[in-house]
N, C-alpha and C positions, 0 to 999 in steps of 0.2 A: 504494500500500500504506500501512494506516495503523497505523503501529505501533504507534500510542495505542491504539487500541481493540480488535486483538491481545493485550496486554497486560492490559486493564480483560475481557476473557474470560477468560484465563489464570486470574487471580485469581477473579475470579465463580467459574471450574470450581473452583480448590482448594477453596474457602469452599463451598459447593454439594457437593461428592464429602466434605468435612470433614464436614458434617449429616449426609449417608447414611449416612456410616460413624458416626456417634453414634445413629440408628435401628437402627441395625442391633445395636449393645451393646445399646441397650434392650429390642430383645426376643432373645434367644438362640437359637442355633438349634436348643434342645432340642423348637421345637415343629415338628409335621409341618407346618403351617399356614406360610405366607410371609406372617406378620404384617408382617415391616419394609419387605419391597417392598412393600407393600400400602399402607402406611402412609407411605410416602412418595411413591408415586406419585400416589397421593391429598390430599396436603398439596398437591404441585405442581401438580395438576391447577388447585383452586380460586387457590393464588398466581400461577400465568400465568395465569389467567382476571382476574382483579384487577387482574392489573400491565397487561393489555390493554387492557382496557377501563376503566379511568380514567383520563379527561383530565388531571387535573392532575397526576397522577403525570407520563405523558409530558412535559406540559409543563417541571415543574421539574428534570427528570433528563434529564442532557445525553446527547447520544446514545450515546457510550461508556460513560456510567453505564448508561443503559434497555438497553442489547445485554448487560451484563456481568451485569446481573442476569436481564434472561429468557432468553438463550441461555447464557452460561456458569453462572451460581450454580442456576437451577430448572435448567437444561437437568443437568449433571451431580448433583442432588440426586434426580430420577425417574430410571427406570433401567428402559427396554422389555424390553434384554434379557437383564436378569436377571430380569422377569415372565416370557419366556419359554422360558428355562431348567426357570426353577422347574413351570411349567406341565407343560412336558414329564418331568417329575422326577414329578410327581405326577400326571400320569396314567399313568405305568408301575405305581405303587403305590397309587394310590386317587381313581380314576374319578371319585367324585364330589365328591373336592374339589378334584378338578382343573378340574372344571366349575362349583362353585360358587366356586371363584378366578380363572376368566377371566372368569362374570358380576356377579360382584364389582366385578371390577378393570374392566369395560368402564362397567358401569349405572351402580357409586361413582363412574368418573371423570368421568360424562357429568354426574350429580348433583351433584360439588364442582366443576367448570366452570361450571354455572349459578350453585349460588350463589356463587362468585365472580363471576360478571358481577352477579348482582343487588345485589352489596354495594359492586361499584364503581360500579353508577349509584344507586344510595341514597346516595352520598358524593356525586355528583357533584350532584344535586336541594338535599344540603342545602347545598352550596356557595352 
């Protein structure tokens, strides 16, 4: 058991769950729309795609650092399920944005995952 890197998650998750919960002031929930999950699950998508795929990140981040930032800080900053809370929430009251917010949040995520890979290896060429 390593309770260094136990520890370096912990914090990753507070610092990470800290951010969502600042997306989530920023937009309020007066809208029907689930801006802030949206909005961060999507920040997260392309920042793990990044933190993945560049080499010298992994390189210079020890592995308690590199686990504390992609499983604890991005892992508690996105939030599946409160997408699918919210999901179910709106399709009880309105179908079609309940369907234009899962292909949203499916097509967005699949979108900032690429460009995150492609900005990690643009980093990596001009290295």
């Amino acid at each position: 058991m390593n309770i260094k890197l136990y520890i370096a998650i912990g914090i990753g998750g507070m610092i990470g769950s800290m951010g969502r919960y600042g997306i989530s002031i920023l937009f309020t929930a007066d809208h029907e729309f689930p801006f802030a999950t949206l909005t961060a699950n999507l920040i997260g998508c392309f920042l793990l795609s990044f933190l993945l795929n560049h080499p010298s990140i992994k390189q210079k981040l020890s592995h308690e650092m590199f686990t504390a930032v992609s499983i604890g800080a991005i892992g508690s900053f996105t939030t599946f399920s409160t997408f699918a809370v919210e999901t179910i929430e709106l399709w009880s009251s309105n179908l079609l944005l309940a369907v234009g917010y899962i292909l949203i949040s499916i097509l967005g995520g699949l979108v900032f995952c690429y460009v995150g890979f492609k900005a990690a290896c643009r980093g990596q060429v001009e290295q």
